[in-house]
Legacy VTK file of the C-alpha trace (Angstrom):
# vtk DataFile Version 3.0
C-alpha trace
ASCII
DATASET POLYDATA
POINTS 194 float
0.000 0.000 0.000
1.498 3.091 -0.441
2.661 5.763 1.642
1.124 9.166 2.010
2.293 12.255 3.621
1.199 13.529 6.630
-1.581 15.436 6.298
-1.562 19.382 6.916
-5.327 18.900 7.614
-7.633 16.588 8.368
-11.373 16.124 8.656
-13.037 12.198 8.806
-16.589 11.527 9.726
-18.947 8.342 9.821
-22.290 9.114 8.074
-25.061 6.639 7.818
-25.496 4.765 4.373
-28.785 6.529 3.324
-28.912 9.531 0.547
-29.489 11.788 3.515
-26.165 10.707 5.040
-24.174 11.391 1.262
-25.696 14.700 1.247
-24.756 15.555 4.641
-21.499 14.723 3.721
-21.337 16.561 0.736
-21.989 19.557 2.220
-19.846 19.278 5.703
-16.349 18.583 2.896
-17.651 21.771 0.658
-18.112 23.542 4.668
-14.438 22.551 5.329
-12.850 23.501 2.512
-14.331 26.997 3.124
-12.756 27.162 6.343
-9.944 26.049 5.123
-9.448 29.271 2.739
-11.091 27.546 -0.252
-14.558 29.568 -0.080
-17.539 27.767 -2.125
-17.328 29.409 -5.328
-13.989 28.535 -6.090
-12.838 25.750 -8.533
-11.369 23.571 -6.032
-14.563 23.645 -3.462
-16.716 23.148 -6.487
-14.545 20.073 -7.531
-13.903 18.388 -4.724
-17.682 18.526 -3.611
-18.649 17.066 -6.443
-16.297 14.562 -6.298
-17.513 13.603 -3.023
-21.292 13.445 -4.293
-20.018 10.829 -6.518
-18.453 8.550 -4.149
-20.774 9.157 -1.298
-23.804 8.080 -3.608
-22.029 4.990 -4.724
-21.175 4.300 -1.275
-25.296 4.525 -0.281
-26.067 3.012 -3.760
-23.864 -0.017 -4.077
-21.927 -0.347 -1.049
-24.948 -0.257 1.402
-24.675 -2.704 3.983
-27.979 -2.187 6.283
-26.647 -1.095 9.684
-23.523 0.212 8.345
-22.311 3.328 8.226
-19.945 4.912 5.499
-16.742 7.152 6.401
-15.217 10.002 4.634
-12.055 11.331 5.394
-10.572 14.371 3.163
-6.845 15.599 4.005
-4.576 17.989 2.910
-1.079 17.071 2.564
1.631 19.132 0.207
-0.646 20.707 -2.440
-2.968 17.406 -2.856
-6.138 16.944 -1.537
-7.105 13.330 -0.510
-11.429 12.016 -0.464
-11.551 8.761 0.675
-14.989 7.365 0.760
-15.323 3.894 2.512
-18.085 1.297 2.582
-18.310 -2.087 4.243
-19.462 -3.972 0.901
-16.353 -5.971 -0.409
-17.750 -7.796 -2.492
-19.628 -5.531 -5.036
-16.439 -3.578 -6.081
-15.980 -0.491 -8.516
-14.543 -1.153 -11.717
-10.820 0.284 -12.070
-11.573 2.155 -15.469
-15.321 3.791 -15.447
-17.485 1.744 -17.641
-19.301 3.804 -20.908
-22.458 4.211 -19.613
-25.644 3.803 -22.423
-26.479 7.201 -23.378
-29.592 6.637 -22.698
-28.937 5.396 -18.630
-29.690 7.410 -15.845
-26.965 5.849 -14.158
-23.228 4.745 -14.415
-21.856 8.450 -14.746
-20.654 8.848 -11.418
-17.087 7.087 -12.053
-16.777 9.074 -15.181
-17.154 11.794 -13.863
-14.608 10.963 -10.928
-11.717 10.036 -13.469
-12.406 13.162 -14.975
-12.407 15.545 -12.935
-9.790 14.093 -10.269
-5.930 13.939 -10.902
-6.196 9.752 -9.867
-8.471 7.934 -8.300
-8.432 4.360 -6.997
-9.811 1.574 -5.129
-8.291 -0.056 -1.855
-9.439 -2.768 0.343
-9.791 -2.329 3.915
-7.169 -3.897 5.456
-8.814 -4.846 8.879
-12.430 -5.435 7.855
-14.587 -5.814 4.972
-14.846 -3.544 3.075
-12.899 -0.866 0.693
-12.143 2.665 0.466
-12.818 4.299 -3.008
-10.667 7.823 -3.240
-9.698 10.037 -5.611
-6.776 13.325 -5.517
-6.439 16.846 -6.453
-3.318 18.678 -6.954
-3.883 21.969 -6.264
-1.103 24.625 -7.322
-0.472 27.850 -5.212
-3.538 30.303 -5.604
-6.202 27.635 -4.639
-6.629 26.480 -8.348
-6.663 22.530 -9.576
-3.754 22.136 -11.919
-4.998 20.273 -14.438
-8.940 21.559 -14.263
-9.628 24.831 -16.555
-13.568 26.682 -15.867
-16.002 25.495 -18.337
-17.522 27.876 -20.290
-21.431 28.848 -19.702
-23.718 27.261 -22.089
-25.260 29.255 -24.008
-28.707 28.438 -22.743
-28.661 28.129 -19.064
-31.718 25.193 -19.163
-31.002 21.450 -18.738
-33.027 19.021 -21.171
-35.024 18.378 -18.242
-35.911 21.622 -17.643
-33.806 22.420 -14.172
-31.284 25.469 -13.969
-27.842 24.741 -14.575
-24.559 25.696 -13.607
-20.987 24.858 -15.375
-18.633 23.108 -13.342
-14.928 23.593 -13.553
-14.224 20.605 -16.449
-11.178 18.766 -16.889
-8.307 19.831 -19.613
-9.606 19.751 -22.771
-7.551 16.470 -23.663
-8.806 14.920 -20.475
-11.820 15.939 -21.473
-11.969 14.343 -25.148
-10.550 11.086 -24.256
-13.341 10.828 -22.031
-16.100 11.923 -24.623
-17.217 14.689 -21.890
-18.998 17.863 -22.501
-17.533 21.121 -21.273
-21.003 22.173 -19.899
-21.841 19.316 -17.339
-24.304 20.553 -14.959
-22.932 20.513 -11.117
-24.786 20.376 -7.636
-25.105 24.120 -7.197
-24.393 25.832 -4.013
-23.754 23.430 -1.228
-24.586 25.987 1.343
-28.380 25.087 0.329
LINES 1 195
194 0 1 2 3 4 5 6 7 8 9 10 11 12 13 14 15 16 17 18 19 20 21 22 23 24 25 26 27 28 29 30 31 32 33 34 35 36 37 38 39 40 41 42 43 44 45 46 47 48 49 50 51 52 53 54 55 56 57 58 59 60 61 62 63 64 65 66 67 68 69 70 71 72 73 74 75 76 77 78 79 80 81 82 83 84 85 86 87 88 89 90 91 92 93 94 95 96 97 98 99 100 101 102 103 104 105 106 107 108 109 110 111 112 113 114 115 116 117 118 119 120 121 122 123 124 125 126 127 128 129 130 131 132 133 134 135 136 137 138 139 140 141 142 143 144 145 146 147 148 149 150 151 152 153 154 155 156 157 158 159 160 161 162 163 164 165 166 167 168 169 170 171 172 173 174 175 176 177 178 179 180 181 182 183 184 185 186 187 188 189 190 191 192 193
């Protein structure tokens, strides 16, 4: 397994495997990354809390274990920030490359999005019980901006398909981006101080 340095900050909760516990979640990382001098607005906030959507609703979604909770630990350590999501399901584990979801699905976008937008991402298992920890990294130069994530540009009508309001995330590189057959004008969570 390998080694990580020590963390300049820390923040690890347990959360209770229901969509009201990944929410909760959600919005306690975007709350301490704020008070950490990354206020919400801000590229890396806006990344990282979507990030942690992701893995917390997989975590509820296919690593549910009734009576378990989940755990989320984010650190800080030289420039990279760490999410670590972790279930008690071993046995239904994530693929290691995200799969191409049907365009048509509802579902199966959540890894994509993941490899996109992070710098790596991976999948351990927990080495004293069942279970594993899916996390994912972002390097983070000086000024509070990802290194390898550029703003998206607004689209040009502010509508989803479905009719919701949208706002732009900050999107990968552009050749991230293409390899991955992404759009530039993914909708994100919107403000997690709601």
């Amino acid at each position: 397994m390998p080694q990580h340095p020590a963390p300049e900050r820390g923040f690890s909760m347990r959360f209770t495997s229901t969509p009201r516990g990944a929410r909760l979640a959600r919005r306690l990382v975007s709350h301490r990354l704020n008070d950490w001098g990354h206020p919400y607005t801000t590229p890396v906030n806006e990344t990282l809390t979507l990030i942690t959507a992701e893995l917390t609703a997989n975590a509820v979604r296919h690593g549910h274990v009734p009576g378990r909770d989940f755990h989320v630990q984010l650190t800080l350590a030289e420039g990279t920030f760490r999410i670590e999501v972790t279930d008690t399901r071993a046995e239904k584990q994530p693929p290691s490359t995200p799969p191409n979801p049907d365009s048509a699905s509802e579902s199966g976008r959540g890894l994509l999005l993941v490899a996109a937008l992070a710098d790596d991402w991976g999948v351990t298992p927990r080495p004293a019980a069942p279970g594993k920890t899916v996390w994912a990294e972002l390097r983070v130069r000086t000024g509070g901006r990802p290194q390898t994530h550029l703003a998206a540009p607004r689209p040009a009508d502010s509508a989803s398909a479905y009719g919701h309001n949208t706002k732009p995330f900050p999107a990968t590189s552009s050749r991230r981006r293409d390899d991955l057959g992404l759009r530039p004008e993914v909708a994100s969570y919107g403000d997690p101080r709601r």
